[in-house]
TIDO-792420 format. One line per field, with one value per residue: x, y, z of N, C-alpha, C in turn; residue number from 1. Coordinates in steps of 0.1 Angstrom, whole numbers. Atoms other than C-alpha are relative to their C-alpha. Last residue first. Layout:
TIDO-792420
n_px = [X,...] $
n_py = [Y,...] $
n_pz = [Z,...] $
ca_px = [X,...] $
ca_py = [Y,...] $
ca_pz = [Z,...] $
c_px = [X,...] $
c_py = [Y,...] $
c_pz = [Z,...] $
pos = [NUM,...] $
//
This chain:
TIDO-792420
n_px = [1,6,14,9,1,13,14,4,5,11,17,3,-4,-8,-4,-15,-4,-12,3,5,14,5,12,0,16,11,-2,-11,-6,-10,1,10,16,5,-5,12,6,1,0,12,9,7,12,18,7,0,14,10,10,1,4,12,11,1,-1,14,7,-2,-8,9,-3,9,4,-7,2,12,-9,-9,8,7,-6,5,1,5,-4,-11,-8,6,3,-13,-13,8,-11,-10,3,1,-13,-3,6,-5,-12,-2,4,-1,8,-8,-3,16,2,-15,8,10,-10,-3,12,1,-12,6,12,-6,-9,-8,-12,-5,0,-15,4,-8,-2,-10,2,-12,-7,2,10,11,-4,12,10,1,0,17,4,-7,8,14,-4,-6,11,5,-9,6,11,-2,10,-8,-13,-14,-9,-2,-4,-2,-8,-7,-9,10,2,12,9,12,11,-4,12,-8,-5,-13,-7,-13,-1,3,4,-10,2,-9,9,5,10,1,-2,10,7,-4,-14,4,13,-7,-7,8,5,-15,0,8,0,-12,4,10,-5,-7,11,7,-12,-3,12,-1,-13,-3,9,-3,-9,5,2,11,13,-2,-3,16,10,-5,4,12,3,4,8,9,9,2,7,-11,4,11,-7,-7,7,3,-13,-7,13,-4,-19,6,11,-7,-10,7,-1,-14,1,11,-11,10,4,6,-16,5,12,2,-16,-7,9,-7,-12,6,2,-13,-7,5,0,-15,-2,9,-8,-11,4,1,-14,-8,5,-5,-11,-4,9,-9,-5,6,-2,9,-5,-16,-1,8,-10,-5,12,3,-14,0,9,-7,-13,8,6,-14,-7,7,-4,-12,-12,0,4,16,7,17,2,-1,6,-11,11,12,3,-1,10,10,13,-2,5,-15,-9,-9,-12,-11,-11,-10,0,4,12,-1,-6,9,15,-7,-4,10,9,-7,0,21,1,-6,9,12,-3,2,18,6,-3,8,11,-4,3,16,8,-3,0,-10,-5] $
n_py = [6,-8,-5,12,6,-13,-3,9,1,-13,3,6,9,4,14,0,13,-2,1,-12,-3,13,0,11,-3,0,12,7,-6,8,2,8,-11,-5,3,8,-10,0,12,-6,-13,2,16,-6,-7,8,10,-12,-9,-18,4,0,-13,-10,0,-1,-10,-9,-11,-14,-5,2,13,9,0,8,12,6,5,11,10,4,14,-2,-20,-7,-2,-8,-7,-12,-3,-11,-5,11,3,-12,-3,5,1,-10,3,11,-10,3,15,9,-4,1,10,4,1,14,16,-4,4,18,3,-2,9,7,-5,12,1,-12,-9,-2,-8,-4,-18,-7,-15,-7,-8,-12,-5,5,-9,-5,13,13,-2,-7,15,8,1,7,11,7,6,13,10,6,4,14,1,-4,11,-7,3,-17,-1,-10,-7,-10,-10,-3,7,4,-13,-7,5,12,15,11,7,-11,-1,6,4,14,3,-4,1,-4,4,14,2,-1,16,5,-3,8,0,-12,1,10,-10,-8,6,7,-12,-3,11,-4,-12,4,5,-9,-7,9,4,-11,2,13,-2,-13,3,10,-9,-7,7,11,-5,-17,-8,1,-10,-15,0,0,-8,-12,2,6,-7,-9,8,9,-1,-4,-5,5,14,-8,0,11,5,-8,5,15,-7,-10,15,5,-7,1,13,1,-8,-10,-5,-13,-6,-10,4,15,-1,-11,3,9,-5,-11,12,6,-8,-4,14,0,-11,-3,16,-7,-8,11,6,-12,1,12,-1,-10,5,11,9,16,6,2,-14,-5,8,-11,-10,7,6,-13,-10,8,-6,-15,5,10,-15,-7,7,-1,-8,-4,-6,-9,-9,10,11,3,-15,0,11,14,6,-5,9,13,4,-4,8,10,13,4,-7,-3,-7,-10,2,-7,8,-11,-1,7,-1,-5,10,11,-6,-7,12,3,-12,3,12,1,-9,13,12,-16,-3,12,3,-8,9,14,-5,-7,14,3,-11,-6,0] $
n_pz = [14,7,-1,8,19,7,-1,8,15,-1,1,10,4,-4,-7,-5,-13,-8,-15,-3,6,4,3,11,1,12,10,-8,-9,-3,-16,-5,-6,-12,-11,3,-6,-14,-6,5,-12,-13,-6,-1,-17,-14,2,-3,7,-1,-16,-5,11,-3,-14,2,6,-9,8,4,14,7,-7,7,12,2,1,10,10,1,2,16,-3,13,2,5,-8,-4,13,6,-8,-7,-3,-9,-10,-9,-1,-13,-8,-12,-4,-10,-10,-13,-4,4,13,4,2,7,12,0,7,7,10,-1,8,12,2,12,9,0,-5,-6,-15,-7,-8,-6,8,-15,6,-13,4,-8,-1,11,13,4,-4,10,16,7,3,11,13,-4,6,12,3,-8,1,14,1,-3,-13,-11,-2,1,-7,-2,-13,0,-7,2,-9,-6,-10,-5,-1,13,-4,-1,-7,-3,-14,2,16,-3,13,6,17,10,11,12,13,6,9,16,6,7,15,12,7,8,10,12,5,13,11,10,8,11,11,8,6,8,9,8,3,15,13,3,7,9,7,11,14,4,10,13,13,-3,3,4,-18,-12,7,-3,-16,-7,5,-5,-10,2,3,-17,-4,-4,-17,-3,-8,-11,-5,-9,-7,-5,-9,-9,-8,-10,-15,-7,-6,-12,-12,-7,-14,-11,-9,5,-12,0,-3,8,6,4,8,10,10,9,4,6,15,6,8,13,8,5,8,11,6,11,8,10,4,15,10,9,4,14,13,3,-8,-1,-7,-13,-4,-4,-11,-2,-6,-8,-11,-1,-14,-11,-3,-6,-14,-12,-6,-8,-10,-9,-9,-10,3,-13,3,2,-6,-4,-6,-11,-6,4,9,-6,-14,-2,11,-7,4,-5,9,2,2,-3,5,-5,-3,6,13,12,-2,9,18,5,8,7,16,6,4,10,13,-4,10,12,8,4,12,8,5,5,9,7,2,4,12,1,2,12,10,-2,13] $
ca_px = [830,825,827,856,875,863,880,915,916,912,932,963,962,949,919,911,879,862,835,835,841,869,883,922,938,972,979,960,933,912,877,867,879,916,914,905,936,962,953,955,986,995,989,1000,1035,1038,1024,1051,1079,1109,1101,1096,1127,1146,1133,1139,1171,1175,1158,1144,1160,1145,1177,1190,1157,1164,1201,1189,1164,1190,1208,1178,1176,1194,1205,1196,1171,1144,1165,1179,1149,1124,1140,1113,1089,1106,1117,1077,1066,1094,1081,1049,1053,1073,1054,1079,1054,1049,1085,1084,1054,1069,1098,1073,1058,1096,1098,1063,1072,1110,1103,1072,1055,1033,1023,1021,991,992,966,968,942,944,915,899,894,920,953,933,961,992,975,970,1008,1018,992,1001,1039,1027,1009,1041,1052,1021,1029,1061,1049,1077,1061,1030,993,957,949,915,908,877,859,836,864,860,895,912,942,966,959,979,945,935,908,897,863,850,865,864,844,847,821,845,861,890,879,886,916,940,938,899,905,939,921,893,918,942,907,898,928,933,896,902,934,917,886,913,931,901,890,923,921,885,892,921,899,874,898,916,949,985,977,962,996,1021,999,999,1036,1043,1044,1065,1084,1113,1108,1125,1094,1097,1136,1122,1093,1117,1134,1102,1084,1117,1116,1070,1081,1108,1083,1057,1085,1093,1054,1052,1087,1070,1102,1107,1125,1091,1101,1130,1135,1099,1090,1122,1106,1070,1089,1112,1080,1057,1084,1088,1050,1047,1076,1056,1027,1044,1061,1027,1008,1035,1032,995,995,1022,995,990,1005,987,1018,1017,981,986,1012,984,957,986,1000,962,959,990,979,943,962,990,959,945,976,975,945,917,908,921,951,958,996,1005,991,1010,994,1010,1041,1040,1034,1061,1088,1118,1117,1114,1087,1054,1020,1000,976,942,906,896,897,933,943,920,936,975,966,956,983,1006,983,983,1024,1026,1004,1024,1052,1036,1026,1061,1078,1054,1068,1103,1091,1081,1110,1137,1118,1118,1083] $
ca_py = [744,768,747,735,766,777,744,746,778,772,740,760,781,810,818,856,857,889,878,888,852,845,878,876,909,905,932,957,984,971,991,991,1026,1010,985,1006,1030,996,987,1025,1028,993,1000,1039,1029,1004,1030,1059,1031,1027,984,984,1004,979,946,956,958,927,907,882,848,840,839,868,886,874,890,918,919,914,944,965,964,991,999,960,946,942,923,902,891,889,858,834,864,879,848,835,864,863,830,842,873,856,863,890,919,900,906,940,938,918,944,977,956,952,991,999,980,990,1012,997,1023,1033,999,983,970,951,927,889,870,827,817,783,750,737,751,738,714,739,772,760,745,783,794,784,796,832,832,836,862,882,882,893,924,935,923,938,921,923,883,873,843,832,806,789,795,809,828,793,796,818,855,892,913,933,908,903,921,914,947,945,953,953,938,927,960,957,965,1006,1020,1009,1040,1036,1002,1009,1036,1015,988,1009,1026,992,980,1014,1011,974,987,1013,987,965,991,1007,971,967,1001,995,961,971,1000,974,955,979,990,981,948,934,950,935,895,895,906,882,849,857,883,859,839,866,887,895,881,855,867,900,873,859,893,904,871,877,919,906,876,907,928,901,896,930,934,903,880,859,825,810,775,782,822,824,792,794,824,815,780,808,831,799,786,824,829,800,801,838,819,796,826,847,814,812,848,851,815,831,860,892,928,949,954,920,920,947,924,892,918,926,894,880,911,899,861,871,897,864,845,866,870,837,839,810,794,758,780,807,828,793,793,824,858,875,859,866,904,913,900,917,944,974,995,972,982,957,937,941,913,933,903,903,939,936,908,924,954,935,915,951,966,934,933,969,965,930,954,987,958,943,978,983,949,959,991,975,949,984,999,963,951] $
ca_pz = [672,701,732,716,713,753,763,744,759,794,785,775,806,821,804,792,776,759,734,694,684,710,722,738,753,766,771,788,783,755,756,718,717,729,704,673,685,689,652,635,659,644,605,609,624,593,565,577,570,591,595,560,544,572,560,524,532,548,525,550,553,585,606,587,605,636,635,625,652,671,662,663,703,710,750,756,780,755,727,752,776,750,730,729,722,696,678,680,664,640,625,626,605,580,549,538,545,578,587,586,608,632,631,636,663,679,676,691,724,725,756,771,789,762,757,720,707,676,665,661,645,651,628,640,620,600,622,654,667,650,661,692,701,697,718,754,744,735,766,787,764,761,798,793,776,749,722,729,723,712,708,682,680,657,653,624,602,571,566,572,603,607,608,604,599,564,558,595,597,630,646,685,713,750,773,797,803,826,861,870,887,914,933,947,955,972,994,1004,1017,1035,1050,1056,1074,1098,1109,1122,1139,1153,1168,1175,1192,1214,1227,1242,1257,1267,1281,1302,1318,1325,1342,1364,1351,1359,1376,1347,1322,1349,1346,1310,1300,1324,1313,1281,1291,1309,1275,1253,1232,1194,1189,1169,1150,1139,1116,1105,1099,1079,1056,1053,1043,1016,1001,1001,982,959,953,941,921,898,888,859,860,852,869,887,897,899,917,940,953,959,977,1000,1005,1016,1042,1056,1059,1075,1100,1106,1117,1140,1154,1155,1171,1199,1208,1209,1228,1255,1267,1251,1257,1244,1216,1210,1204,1174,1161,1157,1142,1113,1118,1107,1081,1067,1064,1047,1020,1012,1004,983,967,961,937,948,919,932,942,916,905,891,860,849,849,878,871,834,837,863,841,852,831,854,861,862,863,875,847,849,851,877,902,893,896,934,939,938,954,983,987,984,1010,1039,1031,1042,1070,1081,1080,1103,1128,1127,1135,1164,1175,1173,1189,1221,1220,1220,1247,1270,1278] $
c_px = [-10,-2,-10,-11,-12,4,-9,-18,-7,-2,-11,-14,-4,12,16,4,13,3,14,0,-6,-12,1,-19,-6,-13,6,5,16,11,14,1,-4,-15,0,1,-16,-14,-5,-6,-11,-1,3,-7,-11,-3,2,-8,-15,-13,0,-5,-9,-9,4,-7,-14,-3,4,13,-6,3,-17,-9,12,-5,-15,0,3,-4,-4,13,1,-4,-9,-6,11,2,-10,-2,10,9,-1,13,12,-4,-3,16,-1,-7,8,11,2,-1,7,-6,10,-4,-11,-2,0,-8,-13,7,2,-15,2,12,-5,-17,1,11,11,12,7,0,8,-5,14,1,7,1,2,14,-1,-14,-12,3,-14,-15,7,-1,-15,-6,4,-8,-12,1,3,-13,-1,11,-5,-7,3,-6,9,7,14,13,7,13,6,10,14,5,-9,-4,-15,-9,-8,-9,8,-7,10,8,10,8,16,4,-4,-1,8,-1,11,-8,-1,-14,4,0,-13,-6,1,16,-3,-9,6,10,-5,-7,14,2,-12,2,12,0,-8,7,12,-9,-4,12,2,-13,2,11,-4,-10,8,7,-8,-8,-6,-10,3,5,-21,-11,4,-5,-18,-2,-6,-15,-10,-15,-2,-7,15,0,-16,9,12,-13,-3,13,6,-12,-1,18,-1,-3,11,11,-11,-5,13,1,-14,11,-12,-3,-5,8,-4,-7,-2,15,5,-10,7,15,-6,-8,14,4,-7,2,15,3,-5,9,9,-4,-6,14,4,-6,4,14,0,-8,14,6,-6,6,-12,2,8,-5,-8,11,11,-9,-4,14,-2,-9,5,16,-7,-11,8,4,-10,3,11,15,2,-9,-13,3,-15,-5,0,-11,0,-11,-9,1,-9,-14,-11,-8,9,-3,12,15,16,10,9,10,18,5,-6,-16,-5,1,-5,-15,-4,1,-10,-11,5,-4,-12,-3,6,-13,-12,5,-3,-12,-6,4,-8,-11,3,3,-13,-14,5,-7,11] $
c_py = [-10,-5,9,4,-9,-5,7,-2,-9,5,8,-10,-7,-10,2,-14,7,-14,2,5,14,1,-12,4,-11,-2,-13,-8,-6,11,-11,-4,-12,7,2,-12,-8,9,-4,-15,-3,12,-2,-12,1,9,-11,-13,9,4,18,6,-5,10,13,-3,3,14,11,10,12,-1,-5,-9,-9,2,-11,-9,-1,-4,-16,-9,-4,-15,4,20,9,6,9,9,9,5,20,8,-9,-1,9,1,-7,4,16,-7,-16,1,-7,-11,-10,3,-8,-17,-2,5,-7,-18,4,-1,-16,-4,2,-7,-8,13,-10,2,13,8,0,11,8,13,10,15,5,12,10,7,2,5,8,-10,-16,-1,0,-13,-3,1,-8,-17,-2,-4,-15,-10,-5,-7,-16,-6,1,-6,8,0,17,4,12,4,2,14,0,-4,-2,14,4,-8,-12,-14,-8,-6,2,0,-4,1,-13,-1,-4,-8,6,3,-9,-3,4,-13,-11,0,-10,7,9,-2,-6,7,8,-6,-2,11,6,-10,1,8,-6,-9,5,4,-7,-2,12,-1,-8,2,11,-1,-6,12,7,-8,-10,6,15,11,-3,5,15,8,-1,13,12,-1,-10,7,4,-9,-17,-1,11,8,-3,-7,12,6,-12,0,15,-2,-15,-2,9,-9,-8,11,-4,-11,-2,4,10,4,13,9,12,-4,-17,-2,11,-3,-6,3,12,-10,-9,9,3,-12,-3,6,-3,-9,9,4,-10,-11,10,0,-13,-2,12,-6,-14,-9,-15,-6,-1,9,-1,-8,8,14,-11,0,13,3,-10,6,14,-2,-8,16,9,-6,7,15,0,10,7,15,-6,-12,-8,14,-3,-8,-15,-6,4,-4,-19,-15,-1,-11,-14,-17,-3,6,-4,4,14,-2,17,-1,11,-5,-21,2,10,-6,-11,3,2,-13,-5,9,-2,-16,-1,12,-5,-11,7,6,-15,-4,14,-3,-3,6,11,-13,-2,10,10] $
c_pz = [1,-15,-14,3,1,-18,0,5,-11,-15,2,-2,-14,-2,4,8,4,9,3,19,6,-9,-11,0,-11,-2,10,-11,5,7,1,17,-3,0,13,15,-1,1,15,10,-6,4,16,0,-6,7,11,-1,9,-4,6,16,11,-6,4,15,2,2,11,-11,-4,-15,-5,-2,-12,-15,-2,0,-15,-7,0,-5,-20,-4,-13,-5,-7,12,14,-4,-7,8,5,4,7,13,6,-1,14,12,10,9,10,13,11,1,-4,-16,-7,-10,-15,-13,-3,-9,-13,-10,-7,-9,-18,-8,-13,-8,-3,8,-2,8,11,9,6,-6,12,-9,11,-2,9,7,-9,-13,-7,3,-7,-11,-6,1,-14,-12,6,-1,-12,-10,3,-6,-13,2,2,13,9,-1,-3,5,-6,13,3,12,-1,13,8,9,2,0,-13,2,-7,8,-5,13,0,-13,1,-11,-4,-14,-9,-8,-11,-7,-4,-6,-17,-1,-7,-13,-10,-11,-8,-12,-16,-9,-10,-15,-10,-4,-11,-15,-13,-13,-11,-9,-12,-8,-6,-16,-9,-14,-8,-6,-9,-15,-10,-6,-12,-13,2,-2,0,10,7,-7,3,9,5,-8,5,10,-2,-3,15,11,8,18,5,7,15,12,11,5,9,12,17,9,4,12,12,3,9,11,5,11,13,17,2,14,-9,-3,-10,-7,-6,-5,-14,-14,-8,-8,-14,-12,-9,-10,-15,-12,-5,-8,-12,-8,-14,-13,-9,0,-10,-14,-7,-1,-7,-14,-11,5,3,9,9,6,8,17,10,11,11,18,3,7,12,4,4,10,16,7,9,12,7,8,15,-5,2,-8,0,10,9,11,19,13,-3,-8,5,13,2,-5,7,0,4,-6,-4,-11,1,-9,10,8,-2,-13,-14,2,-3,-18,-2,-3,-11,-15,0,1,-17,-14,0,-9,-12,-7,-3,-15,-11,-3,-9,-17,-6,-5,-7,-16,-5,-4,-14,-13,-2] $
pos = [365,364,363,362,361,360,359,358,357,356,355,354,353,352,351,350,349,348,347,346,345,344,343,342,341,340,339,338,337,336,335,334,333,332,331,330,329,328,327,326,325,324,323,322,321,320,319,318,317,316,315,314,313,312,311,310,309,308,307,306,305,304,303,302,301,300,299,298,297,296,295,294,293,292,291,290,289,288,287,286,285,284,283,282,281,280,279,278,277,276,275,274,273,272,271,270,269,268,267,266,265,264,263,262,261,260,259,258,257,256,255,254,253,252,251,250,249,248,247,246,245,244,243,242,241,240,239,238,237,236,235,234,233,232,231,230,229,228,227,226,225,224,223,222,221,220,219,218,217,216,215,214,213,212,211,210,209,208,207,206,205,204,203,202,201,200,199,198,197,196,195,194,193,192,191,190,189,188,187,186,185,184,183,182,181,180,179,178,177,176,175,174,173,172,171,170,169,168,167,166,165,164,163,162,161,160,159,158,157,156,155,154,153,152,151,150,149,148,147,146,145,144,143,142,141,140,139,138,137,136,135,134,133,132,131,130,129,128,127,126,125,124,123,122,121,120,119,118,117,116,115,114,113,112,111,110,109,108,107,106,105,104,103,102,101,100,99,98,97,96,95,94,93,92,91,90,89,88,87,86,85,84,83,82,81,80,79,78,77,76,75,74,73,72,71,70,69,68,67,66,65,64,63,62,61,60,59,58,57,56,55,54,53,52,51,50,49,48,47,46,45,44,43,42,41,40,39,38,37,36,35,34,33,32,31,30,29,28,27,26,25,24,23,22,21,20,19,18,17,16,15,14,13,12,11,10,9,8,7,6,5,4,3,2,1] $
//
């Protein structure tokens, strides 16, 4: 094995680790019921929480942790020096990986036309796997990478050294793993609590209702974006028999998050909380990309007929910021950690999709 091929293939093992860590990460935040942190508003949120993120149940980026722990163990062979079958099954493997990054990719920009920075960097790490696939070993090496590394050491020495790296490489995966586990932080609190009295609550829906919705959410959080349009058609098909109850609870790291609730609330004191509820979401992107976003929400407020005026006094007021911090702080000491955060009759769900909802409602009426 040539000196550039040998560290070519170290460079693959140190990848397929990297993408084994990040598709980790990724189930452990969705096994724990919490959303990844992300730093840049490219819509993280929503493609991690979005119908598609699951196979049959199965989260994807379990998947993607199983295929980078199989190049991981395939590279590590490589570098032993394996026979023609390890080399064919990492190419075919990495062709894989490349096929499933490019349809993963066109999903996002196409279909959800959001990006999460997580599963662009695994799609990254699978393209740079595939293009380091085919220049891995040139077909002269093929045959003989075997037969030089027998004859170079006797066999049980061989087997010890071989038996030495799978072992290390074993080691090196679970301490990657425990570490991530112990970094990513806590499950979300599934028994978490939340006020039942709904008087003083922004709601939709009869104040008697057998059931009850409750969603905890930021306007800034693309996620509470994506599930916005799975509960708009709700509130119209249940309008008569289940109170829709939306609290505020605006991220820390969101820049515009408390400013946008400030508007909705605005709005709300005009009786058009709803209506701006879904203009904030449907138009998330502009208003939470720009330098200032209160132009907009001018412009959404015209677009309601709101007293303009009166619309700003409200949206400055001392008594708004103290209704949602008083909102978000009841929220976070009933154990709500994320958005968005949906309770059904007192219970914590989180469904996926518009029939995950529509089937915990009926089960309840």
């Amino acid at each position: 094995m040539t000196g550039g091929r040998s560290v070519l293939r170290v460079v693959l093992v140190v990848l397929a680790y990297a993408g084994f860590l990040i598709s980790f990460y990724l189930t452990l935040t969705h096994y724990r019921n919490l959303v990844p942190p992300c730093y840049v508003t490219t819509g993280c949120e929503s493609v991690v929480t979005s119908p598609y993120s699951t196979i049959l149940g199965i989260p994807l980026s379990l998947i993607g942790a199983v295929y980078f722990a199989a190049m991981f163990f395939l590279g590590i062979s490589l570098l032993m020096g394996r026979n023609d079958t390890v080399i064919h099954t990492y190419e075919l493997l990495a062709f894989v990986g490349i096929l499933a990054a490019v349809v993963l990719l066109l999903l996002q920009a196409v279909v959800l036309k959001a990006y999460c920075i997580y599963c662009l960097g695994t799609e990254v790490i699978a393209l740079l796997i595939w293009a380091g696939s085919l220049l891995v070993a040139s077909p002269g090496d093929r045959g003989a990478i075997a037969d030089s590394r027998s004859r170079q050491r006797p066999r049980s020495s061989v087997l010890a050294w071989k038996g030495t790296r799978w072992a290390g490489g074993t080691l090196v995966l679970i301490v990657g793993a425990l570490a991530i586990s112990l970094l990513t932080g806590s499950a979300a609190v599934q028994n978490a609590t939340t006020n039942e009295e709904y008087a003083h609550d922004i709601t939709a829906g009869p104040p008697g209702a057998k059931v009850v919705l409750v969603e905890y959410a930021d306007f800034q959080c693309s996620g509470c974006a994506g599930y916005a349009k799975l509960l708009t058609p709700l509130r119209s098909e249940y309008r008569d028999e289940v109170l829709f109850v939306f609290r505020f609870f605006p991220l820390a790291n969101h820049r515009w998050g408390m400013i946008s609730s400030q508007v909705a609330y605005a709005a709300f004191l005009q009786g058009r909380f709803w209506e701006m509820h879904d203009l904030l979401y449907e138009n998330q992107k502009e208003w939470s990309e720009s330098s200032d976003p209160r132009p907009y929400f001018d412009a959404y407020a015209t677009r309601l007929g709101l007293d303009i005026d009166t619309f700003h006094e409200d949206a400055d007021a001392q008594s708004t910021r103290d209704f949602i911090n008083r909102q978000a702080t009841e929220g976070s000491d009933g154990g709500v950690n994320h958005t968005p955060w949906f309770f059904l009759n007192g219970s914590t769900i989180q469904p996926r999709d518009t029939a995950g909802f529509r089937k915990l409602i009926d089960a309840q009426l």
